[in-house]
PALUM-553310 format. One record per residue (C-alpha): residue number from 1; residue in one letter; z negated, y negated, x negated. Coordinates in nm, 2 decimals. Layout:
! PALUM-553310
<atom resi="NUM" resn="A" Z="Z" Y="Y" X="X"/>
...
//
This chain:
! PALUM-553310
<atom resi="1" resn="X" Z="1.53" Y="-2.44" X="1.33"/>
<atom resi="2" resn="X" Z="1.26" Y="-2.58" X="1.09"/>
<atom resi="3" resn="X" Z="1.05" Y="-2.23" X="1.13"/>
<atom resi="4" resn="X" Z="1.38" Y="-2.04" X="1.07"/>
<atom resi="5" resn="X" Z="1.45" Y="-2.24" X="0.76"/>
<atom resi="6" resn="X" Z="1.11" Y="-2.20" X="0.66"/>
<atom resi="7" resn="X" Z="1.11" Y="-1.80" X="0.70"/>
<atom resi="8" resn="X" Z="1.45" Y="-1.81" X="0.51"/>
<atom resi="9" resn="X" Z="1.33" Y="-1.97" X="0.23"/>
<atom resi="10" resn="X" Z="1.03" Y="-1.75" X="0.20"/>
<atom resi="11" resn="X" Z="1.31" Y="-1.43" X="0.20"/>
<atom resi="12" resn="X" Z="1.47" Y="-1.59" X="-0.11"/>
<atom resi="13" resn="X" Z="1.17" Y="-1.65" X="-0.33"/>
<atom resi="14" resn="X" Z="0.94" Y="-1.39" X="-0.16"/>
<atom resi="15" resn="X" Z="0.82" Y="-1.26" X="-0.50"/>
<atom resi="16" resn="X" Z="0.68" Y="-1.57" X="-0.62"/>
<atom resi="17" resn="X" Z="0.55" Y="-1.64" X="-0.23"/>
<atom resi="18" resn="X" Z="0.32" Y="-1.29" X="-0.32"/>
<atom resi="19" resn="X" Z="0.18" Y="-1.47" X="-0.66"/>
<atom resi="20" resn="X" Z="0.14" Y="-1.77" X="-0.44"/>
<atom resi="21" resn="X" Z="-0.11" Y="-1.53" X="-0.23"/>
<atom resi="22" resn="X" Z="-0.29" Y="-1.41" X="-0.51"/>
<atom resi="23" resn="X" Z="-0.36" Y="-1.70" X="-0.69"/>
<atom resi="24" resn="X" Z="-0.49" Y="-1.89" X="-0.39"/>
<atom resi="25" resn="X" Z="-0.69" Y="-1.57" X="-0.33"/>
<atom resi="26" resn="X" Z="-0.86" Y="-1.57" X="-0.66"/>
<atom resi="27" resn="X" Z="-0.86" Y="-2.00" X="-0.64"/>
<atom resi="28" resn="X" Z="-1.06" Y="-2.00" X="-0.30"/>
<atom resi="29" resn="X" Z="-1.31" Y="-1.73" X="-0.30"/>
<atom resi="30" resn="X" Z="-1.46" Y="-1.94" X="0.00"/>
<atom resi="31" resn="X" Z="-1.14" Y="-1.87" X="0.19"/>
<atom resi="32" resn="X" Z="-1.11" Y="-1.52" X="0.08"/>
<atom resi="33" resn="X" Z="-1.44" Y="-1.43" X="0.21"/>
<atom resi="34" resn="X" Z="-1.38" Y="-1.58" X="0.55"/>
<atom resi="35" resn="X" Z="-1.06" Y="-1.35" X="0.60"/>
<atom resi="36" resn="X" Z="-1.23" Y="-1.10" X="0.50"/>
<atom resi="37" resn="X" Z="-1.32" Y="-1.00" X="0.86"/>
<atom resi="38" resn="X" Z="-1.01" Y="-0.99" X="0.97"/>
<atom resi="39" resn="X" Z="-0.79" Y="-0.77" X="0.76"/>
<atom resi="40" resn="X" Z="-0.79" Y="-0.52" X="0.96"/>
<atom resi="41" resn="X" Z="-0.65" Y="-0.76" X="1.22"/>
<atom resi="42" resn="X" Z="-0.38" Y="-0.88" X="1.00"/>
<atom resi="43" resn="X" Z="-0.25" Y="-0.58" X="0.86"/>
<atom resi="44" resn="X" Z="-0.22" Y="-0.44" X="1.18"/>
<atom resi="45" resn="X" Z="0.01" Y="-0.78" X="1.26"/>
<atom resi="46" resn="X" Z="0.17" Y="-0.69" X="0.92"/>
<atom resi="47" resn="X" Z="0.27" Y="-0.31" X="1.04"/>
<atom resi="48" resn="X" Z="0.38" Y="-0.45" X="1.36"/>
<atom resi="49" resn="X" Z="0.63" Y="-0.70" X="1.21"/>
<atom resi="50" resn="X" Z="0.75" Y="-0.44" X="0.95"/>
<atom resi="51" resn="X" Z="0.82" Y="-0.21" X="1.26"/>
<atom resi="52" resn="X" Z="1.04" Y="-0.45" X="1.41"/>
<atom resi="53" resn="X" Z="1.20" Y="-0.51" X="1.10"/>
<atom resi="54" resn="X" Z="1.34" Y="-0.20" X="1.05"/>
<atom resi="55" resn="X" Z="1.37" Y="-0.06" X="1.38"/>
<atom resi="56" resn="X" Z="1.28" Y="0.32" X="1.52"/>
<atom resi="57" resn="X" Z="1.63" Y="0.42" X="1.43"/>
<atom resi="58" resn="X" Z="1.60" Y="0.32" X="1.07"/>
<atom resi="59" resn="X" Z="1.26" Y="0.51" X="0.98"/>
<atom resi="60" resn="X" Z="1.14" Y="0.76" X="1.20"/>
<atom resi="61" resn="X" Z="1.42" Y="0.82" X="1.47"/>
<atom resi="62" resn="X" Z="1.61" Y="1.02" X="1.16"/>
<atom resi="63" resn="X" Z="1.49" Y="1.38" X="1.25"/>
<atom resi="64" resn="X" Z="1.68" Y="1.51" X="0.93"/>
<atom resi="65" resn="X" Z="1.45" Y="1.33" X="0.74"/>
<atom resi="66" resn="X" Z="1.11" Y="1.49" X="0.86"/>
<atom resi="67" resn="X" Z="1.06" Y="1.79" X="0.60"/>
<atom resi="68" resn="X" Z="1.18" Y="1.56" X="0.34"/>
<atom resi="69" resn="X" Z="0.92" Y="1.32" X="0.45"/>
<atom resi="70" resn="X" Z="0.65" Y="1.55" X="0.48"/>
<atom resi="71" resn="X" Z="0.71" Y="1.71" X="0.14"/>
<atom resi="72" resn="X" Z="0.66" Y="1.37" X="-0.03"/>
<atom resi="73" resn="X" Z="0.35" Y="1.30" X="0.18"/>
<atom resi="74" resn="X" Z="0.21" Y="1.63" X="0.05"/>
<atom resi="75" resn="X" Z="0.30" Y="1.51" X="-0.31"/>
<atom resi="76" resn="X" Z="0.15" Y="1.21" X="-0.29"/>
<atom resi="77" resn="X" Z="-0.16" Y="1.27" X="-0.07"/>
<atom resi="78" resn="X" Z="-0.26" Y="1.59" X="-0.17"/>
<atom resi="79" resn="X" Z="-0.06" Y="1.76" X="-0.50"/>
<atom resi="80" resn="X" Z="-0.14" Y="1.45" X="-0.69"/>
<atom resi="81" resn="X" Z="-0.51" Y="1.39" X="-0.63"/>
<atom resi="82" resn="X" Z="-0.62" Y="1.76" X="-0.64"/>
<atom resi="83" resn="X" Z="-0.41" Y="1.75" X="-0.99"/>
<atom resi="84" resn="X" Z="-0.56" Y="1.40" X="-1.12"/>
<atom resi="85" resn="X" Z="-0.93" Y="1.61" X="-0.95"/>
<atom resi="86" resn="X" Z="-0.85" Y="1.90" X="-1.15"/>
<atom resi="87" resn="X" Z="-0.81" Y="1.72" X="-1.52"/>
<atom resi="88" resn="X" Z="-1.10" Y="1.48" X="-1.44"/>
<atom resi="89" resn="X" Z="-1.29" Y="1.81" X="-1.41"/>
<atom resi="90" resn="X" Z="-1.16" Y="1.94" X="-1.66"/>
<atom resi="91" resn="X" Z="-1.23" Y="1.69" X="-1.91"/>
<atom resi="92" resn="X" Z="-1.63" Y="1.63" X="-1.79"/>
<atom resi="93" resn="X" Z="-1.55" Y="1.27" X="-1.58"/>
<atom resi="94" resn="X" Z="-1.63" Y="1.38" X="-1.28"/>
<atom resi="95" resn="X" Z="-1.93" Y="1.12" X="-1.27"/>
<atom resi="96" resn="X" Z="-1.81" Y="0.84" X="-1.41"/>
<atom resi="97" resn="X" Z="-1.67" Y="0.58" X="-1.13"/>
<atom resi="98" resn="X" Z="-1.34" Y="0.48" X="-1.32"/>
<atom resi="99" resn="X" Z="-1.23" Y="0.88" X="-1.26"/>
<atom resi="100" resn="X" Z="-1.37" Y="0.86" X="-0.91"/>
<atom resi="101" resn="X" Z="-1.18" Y="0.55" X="-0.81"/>
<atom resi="102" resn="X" Z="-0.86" Y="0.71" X="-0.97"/>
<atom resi="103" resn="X" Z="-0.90" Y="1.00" X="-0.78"/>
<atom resi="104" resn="X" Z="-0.96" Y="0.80" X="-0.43"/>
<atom resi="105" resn="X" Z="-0.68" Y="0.55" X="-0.52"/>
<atom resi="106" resn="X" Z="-0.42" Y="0.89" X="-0.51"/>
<atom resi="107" resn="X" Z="-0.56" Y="1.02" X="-0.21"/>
<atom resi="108" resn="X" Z="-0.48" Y="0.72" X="-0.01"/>
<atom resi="109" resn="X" Z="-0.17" Y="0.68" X="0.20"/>
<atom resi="110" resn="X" Z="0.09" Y="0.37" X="0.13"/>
<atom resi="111" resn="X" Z="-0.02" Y="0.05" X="0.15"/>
<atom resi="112" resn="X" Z="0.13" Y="-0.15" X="0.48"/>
<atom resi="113" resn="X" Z="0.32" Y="-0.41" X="0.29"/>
<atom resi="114" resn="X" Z="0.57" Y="-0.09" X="0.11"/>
<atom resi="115" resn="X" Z="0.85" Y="-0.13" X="0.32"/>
<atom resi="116" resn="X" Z="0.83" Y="-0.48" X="0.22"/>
<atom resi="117" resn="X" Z="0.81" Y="-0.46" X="-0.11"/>
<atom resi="118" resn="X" Z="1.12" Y="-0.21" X="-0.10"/>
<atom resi="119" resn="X" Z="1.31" Y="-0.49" X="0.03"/>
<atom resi="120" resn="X" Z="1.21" Y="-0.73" X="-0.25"/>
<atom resi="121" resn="X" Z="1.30" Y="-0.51" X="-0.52"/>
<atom resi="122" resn="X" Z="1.66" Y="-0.49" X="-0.38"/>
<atom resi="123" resn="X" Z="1.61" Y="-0.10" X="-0.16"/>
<atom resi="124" resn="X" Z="1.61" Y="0.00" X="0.17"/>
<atom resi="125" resn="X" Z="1.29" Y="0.01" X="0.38"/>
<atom resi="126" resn="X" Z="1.36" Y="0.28" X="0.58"/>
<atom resi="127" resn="X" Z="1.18" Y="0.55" X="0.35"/>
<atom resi="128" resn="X" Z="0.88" Y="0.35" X="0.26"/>
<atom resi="129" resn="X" Z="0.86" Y="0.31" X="0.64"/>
<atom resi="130" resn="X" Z="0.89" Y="0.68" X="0.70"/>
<atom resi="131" resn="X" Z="0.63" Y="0.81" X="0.43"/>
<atom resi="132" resn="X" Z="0.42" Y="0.51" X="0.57"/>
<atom resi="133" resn="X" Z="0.38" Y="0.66" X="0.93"/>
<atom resi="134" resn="X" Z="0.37" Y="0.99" X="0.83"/>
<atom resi="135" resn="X" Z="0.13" Y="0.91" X="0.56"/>
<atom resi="136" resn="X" Z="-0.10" Y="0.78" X="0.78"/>
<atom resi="137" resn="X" Z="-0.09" Y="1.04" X="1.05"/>
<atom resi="138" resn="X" Z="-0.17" Y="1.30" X="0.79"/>
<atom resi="139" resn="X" Z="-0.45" Y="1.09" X="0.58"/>
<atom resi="140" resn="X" Z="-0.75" Y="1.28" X="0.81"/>
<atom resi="141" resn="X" Z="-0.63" Y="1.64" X="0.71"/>
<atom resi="142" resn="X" Z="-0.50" Y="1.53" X="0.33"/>
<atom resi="143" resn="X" Z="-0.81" Y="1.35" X="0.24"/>
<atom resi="144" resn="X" Z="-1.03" Y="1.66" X="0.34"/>
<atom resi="145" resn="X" Z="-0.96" Y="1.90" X="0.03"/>
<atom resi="146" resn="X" Z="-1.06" Y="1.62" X="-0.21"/>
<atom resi="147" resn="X" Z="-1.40" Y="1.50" X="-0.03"/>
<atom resi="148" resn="X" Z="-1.46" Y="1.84" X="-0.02"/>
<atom resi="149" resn="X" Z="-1.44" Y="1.92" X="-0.43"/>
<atom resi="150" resn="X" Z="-1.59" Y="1.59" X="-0.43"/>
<atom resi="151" resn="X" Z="-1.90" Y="1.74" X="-0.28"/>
<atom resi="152" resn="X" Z="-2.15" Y="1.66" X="-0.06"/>
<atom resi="153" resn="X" Z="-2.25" Y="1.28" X="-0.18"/>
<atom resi="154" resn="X" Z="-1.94" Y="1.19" X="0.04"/>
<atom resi="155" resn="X" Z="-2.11" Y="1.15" X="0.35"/>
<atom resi="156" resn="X" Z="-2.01" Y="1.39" X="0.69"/>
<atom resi="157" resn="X" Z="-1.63" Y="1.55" X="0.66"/>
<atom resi="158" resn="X" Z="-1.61" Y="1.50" X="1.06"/>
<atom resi="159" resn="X" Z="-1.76" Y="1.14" X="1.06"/>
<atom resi="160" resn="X" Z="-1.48" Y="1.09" X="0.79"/>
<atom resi="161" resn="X" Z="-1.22" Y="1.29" X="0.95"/>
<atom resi="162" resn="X" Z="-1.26" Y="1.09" X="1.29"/>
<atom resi="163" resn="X" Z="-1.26" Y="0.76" X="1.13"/>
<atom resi="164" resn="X" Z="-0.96" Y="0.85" X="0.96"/>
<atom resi="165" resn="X" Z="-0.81" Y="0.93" X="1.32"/>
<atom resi="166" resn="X" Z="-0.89" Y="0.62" X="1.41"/>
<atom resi="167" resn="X" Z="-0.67" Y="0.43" X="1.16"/>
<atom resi="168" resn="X" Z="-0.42" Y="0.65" X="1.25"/>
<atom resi="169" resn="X" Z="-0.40" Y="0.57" X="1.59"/>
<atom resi="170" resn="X" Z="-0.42" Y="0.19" X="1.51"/>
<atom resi="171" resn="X" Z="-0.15" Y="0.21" X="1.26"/>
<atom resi="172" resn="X" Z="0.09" Y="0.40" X="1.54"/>
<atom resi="173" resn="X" Z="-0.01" Y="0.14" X="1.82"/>
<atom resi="174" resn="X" Z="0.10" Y="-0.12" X="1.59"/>
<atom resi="175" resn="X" Z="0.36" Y="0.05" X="1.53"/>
<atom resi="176" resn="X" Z="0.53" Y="0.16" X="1.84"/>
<atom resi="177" resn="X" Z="0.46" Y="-0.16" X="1.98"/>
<atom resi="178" resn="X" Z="0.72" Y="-0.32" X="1.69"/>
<atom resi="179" resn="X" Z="0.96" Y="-0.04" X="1.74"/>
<atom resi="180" resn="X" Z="0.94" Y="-0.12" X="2.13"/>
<atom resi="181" resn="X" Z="1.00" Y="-0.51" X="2.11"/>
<atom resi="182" resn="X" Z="1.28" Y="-0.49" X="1.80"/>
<atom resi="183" resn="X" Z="1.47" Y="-0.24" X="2.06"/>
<atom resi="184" resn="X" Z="1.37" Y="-0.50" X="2.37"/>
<atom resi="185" resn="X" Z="1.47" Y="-0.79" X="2.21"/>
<atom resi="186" resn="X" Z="1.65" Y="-0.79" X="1.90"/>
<atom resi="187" resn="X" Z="1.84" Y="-0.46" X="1.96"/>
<atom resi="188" resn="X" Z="2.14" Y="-0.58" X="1.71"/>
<atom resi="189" resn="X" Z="1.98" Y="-0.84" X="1.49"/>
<atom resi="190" resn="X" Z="2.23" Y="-1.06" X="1.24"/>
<atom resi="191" resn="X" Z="2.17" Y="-1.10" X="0.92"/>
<atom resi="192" resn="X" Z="2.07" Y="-1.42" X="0.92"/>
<atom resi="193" resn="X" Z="1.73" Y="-1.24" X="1.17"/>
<atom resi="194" resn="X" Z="1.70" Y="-1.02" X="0.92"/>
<atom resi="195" resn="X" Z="1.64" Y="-1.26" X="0.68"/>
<atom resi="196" resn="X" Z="1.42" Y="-1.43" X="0.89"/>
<atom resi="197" resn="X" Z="1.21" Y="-1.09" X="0.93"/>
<atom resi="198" resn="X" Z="1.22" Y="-1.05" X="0.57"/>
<atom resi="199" resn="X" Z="1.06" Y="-1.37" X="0.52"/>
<atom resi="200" resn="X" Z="0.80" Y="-1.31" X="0.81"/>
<atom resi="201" resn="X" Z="0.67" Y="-0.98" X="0.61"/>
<atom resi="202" resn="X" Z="0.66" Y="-1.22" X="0.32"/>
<atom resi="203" resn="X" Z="0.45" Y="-1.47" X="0.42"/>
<atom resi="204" resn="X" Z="0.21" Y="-1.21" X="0.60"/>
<atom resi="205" resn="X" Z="0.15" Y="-1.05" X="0.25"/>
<atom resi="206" resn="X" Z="0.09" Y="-1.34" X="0.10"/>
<atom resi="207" resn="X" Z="-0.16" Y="-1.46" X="0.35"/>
<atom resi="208" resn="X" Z="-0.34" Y="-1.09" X="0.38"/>
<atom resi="209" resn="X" Z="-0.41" Y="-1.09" X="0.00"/>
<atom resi="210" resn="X" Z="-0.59" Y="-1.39" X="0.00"/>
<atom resi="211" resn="X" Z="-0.87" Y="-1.22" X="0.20"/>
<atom resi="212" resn="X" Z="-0.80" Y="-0.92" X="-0.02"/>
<atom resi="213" resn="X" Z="-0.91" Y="-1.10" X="-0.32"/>
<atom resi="214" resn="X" Z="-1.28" Y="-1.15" X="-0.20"/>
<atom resi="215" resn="X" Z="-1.41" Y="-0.89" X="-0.39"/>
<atom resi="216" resn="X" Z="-1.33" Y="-0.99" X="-0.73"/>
<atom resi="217" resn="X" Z="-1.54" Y="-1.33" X="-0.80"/>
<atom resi="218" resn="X" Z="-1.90" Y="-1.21" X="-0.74"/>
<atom resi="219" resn="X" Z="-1.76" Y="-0.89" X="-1.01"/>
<atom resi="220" resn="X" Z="-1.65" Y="-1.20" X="-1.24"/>
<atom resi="221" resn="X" Z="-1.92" Y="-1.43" X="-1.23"/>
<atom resi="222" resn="X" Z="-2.19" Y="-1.12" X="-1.28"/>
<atom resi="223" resn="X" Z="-2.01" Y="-0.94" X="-1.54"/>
<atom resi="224" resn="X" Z="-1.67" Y="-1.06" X="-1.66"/>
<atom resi="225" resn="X" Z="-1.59" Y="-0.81" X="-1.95"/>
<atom resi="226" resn="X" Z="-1.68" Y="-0.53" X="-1.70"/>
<atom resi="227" resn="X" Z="-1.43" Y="-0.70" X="-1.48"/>
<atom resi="228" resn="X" Z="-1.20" Y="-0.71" X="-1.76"/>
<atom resi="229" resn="X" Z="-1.22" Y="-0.32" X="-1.81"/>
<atom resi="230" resn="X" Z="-1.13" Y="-0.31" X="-1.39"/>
<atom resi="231" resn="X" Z="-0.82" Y="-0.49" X="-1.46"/>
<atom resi="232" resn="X" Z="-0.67" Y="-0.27" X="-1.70"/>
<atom resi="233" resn="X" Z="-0.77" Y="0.02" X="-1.51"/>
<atom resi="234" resn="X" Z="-0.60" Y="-0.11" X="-1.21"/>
<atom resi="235" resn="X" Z="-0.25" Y="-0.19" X="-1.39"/>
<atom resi="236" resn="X" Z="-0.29" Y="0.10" X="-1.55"/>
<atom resi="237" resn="X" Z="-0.27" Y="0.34" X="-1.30"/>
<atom resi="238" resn="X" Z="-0.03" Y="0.15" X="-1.07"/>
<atom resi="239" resn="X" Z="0.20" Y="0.10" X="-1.28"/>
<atom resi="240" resn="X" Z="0.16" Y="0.39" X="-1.56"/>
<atom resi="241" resn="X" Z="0.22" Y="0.60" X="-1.18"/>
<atom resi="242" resn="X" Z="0.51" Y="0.42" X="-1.05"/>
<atom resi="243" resn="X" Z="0.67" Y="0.45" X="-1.40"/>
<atom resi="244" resn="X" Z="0.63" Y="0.86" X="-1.46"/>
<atom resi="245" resn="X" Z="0.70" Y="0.90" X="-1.05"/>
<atom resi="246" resn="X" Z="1.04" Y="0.71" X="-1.10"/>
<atom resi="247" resn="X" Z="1.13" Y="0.85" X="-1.46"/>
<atom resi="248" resn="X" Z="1.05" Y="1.20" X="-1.32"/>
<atom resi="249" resn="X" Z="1.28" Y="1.20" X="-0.97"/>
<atom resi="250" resn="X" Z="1.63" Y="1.28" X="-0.96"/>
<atom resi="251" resn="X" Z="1.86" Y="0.95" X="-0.86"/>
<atom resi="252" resn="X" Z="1.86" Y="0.91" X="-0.50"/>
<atom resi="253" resn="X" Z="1.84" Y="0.60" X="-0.19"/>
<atom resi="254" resn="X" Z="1.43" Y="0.74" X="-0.19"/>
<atom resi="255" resn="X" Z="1.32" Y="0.73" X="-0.56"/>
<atom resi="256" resn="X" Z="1.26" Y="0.35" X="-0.57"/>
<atom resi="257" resn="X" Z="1.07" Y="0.36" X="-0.22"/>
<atom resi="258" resn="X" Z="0.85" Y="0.66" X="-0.34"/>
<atom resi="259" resn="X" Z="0.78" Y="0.52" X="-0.67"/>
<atom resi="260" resn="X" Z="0.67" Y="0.24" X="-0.48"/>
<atom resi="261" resn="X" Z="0.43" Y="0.41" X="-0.29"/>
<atom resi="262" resn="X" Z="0.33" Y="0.66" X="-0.54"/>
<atom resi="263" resn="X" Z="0.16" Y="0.37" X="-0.74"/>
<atom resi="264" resn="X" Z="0.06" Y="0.15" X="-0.49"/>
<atom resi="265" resn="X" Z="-0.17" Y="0.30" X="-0.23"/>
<atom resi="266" resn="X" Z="-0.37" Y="0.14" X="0.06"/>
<atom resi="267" resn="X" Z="-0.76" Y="0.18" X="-0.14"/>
<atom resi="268" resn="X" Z="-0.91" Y="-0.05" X="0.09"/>
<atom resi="269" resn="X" Z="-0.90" Y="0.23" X="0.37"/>
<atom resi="270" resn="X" Z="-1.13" Y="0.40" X="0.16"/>
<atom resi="271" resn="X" Z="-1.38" Y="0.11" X="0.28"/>
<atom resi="272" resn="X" Z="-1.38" Y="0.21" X="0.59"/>
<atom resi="273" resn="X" Z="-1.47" Y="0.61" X="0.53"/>
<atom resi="274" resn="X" Z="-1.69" Y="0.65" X="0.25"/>
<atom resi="275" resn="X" Z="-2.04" Y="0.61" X="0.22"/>
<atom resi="276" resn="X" Z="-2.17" Y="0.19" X="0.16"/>
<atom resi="277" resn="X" Z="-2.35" Y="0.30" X="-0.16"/>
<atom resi="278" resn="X" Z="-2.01" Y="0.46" X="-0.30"/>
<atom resi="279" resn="X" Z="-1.81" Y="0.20" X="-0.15"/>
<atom resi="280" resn="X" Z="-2.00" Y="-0.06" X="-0.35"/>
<atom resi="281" resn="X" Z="-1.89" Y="0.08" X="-0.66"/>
<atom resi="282" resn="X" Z="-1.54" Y="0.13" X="-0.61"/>
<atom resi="283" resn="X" Z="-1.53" Y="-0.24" X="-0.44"/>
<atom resi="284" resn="X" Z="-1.46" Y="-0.42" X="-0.84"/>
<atom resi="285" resn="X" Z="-1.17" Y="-0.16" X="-0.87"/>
<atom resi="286" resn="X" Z="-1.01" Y="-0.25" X="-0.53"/>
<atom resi="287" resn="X" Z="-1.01" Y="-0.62" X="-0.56"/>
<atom resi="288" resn="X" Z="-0.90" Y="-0.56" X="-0.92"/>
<atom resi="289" resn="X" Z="-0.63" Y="-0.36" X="-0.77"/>
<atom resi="290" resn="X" Z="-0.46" Y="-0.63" X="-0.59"/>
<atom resi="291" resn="X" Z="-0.34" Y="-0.77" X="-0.90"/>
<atom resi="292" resn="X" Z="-0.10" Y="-0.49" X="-0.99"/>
<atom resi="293" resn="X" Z="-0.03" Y="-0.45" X="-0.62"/>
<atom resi="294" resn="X" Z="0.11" Y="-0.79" X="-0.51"/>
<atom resi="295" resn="X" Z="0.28" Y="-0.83" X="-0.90"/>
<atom resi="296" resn="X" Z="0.46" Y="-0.53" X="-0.85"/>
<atom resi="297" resn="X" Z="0.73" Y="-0.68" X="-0.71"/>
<atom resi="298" resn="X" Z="0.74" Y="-0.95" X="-0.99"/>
<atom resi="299" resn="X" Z="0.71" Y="-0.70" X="-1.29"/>
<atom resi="300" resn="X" Z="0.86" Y="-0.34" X="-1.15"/>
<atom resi="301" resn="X" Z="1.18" Y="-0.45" X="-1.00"/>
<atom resi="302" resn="X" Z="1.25" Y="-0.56" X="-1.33"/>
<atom resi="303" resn="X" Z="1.22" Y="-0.23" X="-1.46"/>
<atom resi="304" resn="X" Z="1.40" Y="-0.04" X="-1.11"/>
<atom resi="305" resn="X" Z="1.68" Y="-0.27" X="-1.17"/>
<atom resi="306" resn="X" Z="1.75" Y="-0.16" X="-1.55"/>
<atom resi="307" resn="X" Z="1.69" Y="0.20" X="-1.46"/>
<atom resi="308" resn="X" Z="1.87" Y="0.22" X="-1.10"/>
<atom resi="309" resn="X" Z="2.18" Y="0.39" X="-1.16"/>
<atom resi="310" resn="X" Z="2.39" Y="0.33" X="-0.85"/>
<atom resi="311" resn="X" Z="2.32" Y="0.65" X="-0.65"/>
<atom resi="312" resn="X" Z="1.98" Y="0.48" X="-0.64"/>
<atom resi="313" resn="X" Z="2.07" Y="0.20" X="-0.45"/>
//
């Protein structure tokens, strides 16, 4: 009953749980760097708890939903990069690293936590969860165009393209193995568990950002005004991109869960298939990017709540 309580309380105040996260990231760099290793670990444990949360019926099993779905993958994946590619171009950035990082940031799917932060701003899961799997199953083929423009310095497409594959089969493992056990053992869960489930995808965000954070104090002890100049880049574009996404949609259940995504995008992937001497550049941008990420909550559901009419919820 004590662990119960304890996931219940985190459901209530699960927006201040995520600051909790962030500050003890950027408080014990020691810590953070430990974690580090196993991210990938725990954001697999964090997809497989979202899974169970919302159940196969509530995100994929909705075969209606599939062109919808894919259409706002494409948007988000692929029409928005190759547009952010085409002004960066067009306005002679291509080689500077804050265009470059912009660029990759849009590219990337949603981050695992989405359907989670849905739920903290007051909105149904469901579609985060939807554009979440699908996201990922299409990141090998949507990422392709843009390496390509991108050029050569980018390393080898099909070393990228199978690495991608292999997120994607991670992140549908972890996955079906959550839809699997929610419909084994919790087929008809009570509130009260959902609660409880809520506050279980809570406290795994706030724990995961803590190893999240261990790029950022090497970047702040070396050069703190550059760091600075990664900070505002990083709100910037996550939120700047959530706002136009949600101002721009018609009012529906999905333009809270899109905008979500739209400015928050899982940028640590990138990590895992670029090249280590691009990777070190981007890395003050993606620690600096956690900031805006785990706030959003905090700040945007603020700014969802005054503009959700009530078709939108």
């Amino acid at each position: 009953m004590l662990a119960a309580r304890a996931l219940e309380f985190c459901a209530r105040h699960g927006r201040w749980g995520l600051v909790v996260g962030l500050l003890a990231g950027l408080a014990l760099p020691g810590l953070a760097q430990t974690m580090r290793p196993w991210l990938p670990h725990m954001v697999a444990g964090l997809l497989f708890i979202t899974a169970f949360r919302v159940g196969y019926k509530g995100s994929i099993g909705q075969v209606r939903a599939v062109p919808r779905v894919l259409a706002e993958v494409l948007i988000l994946q692929l029409a928005l990069p190759l547009l952010a590619l085409a002004i960066v171009f067009g306005f002679g950035l291509s080689a500077t690293t804050a265009a470059l990082a912009v660029v990759l940031m849009l590219s990337a799917p949603s981050i695992s936590g989405s359907p989670n932060f849905a739920v903290l701003v007051g909105h149904d899961p469901a579609p985060a969860m939807q554009i979440l799997v699908m996201g990922m199953a299409l990141f090998p083929l949507t990422i392709l165009p843009v390496l390509l423009i991108l050029g050569p310095a980018f390393g080898d497409i099909g070393g990228v393209a199978a690495t991608s594959l292999r997120l994607s089969v991670v992140i549908f493992l972890a996955t079906g193995l959550g839809f699997v056990t929610r419909h084994v053992v919790l087929s008809n869960p009570t509130p009260a568990q959902i609660q409880r489930l809520d506050g279980a995808g809570v406290l795994a965000l706030a724990i995961i950002v803590v190893g999240l954070m261990a790029g950022i104090g090497p970047v702040f002890q070396a050069a703190p005004l550059a760091l600075a100049g990664w900070v505002a880049l990083a709100f910037a574009a996550n939120f700047g991109i959530q706002i136009a996404a949600f101002m721009l949609l018609p009012a529906s259940p999905r333009a809270v869960p899109f905008s979500l995504i739209a400015g928050n995008r899982n940028v640590a992937l990138l990590l895992l298939v670029l090249p280590p001497e691009l990777t070190g550049q981007l890395l003050p941008f993606i620690g600096c990017y956690q900031l805006p990420m785990y706030l959003t909550p905090v700040i945007m559901s603020r700014f969802y709540g005054r503009h959700t009419t009530g078709d939108n919820g």
